[in-house]
C-alpha positions in Angstrom: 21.6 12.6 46.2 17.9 13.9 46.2 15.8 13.4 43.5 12.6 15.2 42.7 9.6 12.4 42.4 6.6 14.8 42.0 4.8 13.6 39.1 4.2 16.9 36.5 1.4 16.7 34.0 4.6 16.5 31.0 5.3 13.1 32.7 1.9 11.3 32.0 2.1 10.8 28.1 5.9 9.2 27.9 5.3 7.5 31.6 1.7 6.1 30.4 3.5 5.4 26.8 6.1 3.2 27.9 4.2 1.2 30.7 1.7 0.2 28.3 3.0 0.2 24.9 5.4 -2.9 27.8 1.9 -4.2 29.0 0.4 -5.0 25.5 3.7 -6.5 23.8 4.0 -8.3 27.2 0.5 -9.4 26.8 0.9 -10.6 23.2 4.5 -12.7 24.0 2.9 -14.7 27.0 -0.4 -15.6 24.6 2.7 -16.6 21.9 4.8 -17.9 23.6 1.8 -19.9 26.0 2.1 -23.9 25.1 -0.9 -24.6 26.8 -2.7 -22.6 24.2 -0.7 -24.1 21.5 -1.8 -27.5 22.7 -5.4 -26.7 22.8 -4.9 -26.2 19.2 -2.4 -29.5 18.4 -5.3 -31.7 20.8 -8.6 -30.6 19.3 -7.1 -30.2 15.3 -5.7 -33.4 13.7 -2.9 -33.5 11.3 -1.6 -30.3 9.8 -4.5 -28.5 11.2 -3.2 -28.1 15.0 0.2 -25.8 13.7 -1.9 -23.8 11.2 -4.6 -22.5 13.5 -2.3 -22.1 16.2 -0.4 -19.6 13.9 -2.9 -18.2 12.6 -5.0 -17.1 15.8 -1.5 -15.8 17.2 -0.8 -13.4 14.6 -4.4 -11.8 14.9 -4.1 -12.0 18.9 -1.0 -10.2 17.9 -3.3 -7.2 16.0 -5.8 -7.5 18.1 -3.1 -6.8 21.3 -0.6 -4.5 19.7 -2.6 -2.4 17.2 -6.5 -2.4 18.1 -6.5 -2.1 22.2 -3.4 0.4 21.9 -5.2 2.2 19.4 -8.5 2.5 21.5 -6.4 3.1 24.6 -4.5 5.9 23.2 -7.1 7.1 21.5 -9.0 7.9 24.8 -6.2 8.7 27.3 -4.7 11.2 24.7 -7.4 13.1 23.0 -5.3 15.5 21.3 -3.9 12.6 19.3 -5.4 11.2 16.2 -4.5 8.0 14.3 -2.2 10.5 12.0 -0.4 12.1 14.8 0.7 8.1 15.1 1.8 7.6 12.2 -1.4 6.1 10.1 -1.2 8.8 8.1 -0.3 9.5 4.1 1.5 13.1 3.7 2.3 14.5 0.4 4.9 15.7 1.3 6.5 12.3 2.1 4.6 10.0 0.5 7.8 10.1 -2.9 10.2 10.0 0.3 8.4 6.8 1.7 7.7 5.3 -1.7 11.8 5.5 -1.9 12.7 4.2 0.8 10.4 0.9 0.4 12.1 0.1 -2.7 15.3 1.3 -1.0 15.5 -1.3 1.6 12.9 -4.1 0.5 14.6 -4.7 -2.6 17.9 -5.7 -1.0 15.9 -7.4 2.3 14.5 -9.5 -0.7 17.6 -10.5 -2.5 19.5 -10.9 1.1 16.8 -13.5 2.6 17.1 -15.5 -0.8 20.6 -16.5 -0.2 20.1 -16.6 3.8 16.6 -17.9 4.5 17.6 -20.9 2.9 20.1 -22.1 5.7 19.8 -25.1 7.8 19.8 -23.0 10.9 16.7 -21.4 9.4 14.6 -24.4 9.1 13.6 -24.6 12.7 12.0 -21.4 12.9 10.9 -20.7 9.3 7.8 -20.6 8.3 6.6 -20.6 12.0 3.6 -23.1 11.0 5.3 -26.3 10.7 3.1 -27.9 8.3 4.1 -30.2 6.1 2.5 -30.2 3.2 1.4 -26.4 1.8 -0.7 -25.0 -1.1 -1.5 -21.4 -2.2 -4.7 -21.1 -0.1 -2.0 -21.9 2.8 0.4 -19.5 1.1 -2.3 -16.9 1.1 -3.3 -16.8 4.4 -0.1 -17.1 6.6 1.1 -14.2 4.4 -2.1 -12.4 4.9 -2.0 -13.2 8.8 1.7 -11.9 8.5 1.0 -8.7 7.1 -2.3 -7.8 10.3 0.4 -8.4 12.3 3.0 -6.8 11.3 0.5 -3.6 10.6 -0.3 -4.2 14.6 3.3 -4.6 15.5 4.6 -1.7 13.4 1.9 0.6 14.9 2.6 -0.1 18.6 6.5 0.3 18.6 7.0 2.8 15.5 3.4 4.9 16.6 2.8 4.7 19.9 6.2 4.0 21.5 7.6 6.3 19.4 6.6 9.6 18.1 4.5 10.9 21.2 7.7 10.2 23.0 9.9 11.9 20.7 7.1 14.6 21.1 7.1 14.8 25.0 11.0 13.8 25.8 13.0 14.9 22.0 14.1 12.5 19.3 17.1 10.6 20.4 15.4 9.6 23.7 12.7 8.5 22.0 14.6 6.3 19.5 17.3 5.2 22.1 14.1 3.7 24.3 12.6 2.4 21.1 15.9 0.2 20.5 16.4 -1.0 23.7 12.3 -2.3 24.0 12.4 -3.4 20.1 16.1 -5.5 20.2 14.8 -6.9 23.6 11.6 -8.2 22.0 14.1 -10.3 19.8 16.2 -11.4 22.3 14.5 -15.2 22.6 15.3 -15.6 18.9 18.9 -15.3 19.4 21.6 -13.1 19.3 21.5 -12.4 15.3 18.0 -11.7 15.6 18.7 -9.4 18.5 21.6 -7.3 17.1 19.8 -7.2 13.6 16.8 -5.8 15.7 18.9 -3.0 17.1 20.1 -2.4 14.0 17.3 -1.8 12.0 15.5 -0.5 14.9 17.2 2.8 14.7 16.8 2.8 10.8 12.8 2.5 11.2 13.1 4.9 14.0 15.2 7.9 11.8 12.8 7.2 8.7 9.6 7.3 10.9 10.8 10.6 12.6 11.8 12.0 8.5 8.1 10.6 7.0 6.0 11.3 10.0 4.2 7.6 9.1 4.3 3.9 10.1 4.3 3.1 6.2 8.0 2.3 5.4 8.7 0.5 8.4 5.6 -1.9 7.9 6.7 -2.5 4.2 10.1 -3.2 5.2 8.8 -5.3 8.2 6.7 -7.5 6.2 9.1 -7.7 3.0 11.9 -8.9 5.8 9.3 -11.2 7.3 7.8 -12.8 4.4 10.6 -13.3 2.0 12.4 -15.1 4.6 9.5 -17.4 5.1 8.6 -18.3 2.1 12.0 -18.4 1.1 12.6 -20.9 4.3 9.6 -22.9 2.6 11.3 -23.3 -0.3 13.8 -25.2 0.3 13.3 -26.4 3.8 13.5 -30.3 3.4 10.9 -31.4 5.3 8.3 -29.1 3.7 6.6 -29.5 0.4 4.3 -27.0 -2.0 1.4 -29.2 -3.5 -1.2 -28.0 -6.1 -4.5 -29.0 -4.0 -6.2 -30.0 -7.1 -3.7 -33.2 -7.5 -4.5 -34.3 -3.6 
């Protein structure tokens, strides 16, 4: 069978969308997942320090990689794009639609991780800096650090990976690649993360395509994200809450 390989000016945006939008998550996973860098941090910082930095400078490598370079790349390779065409963007037309759907699906993510998070099988990835003794200055910044990434992560695979491709290629292309890149992101964190990624993958996707924004998707991501972690905190048994006055 021949196939026709000439390259058409139509072909650059989706080609250019999903080689990169691979490149920068690839990027961001080797620079996570990268124990050399994590025992940089565990050899020069004592004590709870090491786990809390480490963390910490991974979820803003994570913003940094996924939402500012994309951004600038994008930006500059696809002119006729603005930060609104990818989703950063509030419409009036949506914005009662988007406020719905946040209390449509955080709500329940909420309740849900309460009685979930707090499994044993939880504990040994939940709250991703293992230290052991936590206050609200703690509190405040993992959650902070949570939410830049999240905004980062949101933007790259509910922006750029897909709304210029359900531009250039039509919708359900666009979200069926958008599935398969998002599950396969999850797929070191186990099978029930992987599924549950596919799952609410194509939610994200539909209610990105009906708002035209990023917004739901990134509320939803970080009420999924941080309920189950500081639910996980909670009552994981090897953690405790302090007041830092009483130290």
């Amino acid at each position: 069978m021949h196939y026709d390989t000439t390259f058409r000016e139509q072909d650059l945006i989706p080609f250019l969308t999903i080689i990169l939008s691979t490149f920068y998550f690839s990027i961001y996973w080797f620079i996570f997942a990268s124990e050399k860098i994590k025992q940089r941090f565990y050899n020069k910082y004592t004590g709870d320090e090491g786990t809390i930095r480490h963390v910490l400078f991974t979820k803003y490598a994570g913003f940094i990689i996924m939402g500012i370079l994309p951004a600038i790349t994008f930006l500059i390779l696809n002119p006729k794009y603005s930060l609104s065409n990818y989703g950063i963007s509030f419409s009036k037309g949506t914005n009662l639609v988007t406020l719905n759907w946040c209390l449509a699906l955080c709500i329940p993510i909420i309740v849900m991780n309460w009685f979930v998070a707090r499994r044993s099988n939880n504990f040994s990835k939940y709250p991703q800096i293992r230290a052991k003794t936590w206050d609200k200055n703690l509190i405040f910044r993992y959650s902070l650090a949570w939410c830049v990434y999240l905004f980062g992560y949101e933007f790259l695979f509910r922006g750029i990976l897909l709304i210029p491709l359900a531009n250039s290629i039509g919708v359900w292309n666009a979200i069926g690649i958008n599935i398969a890149l998002y599950s396969a992101t999850h797929i070191p964190k186990g099978i029930d993360e992987t599924i549950g990624a596919a799952v609410l993958g194509l939610v994200l996707c539909l209610i990105t395509m009906q708002t035209g924004t990023i917004w739901v998707a990134f509320f939803v991501h970080v009420a999924l994200a941080l309920s189950n972690s500081l639910v996980a905190l909670k009552f994981h048994p090897e953690f405790k809450i302090v007041d830092k006055r009483t130290i």
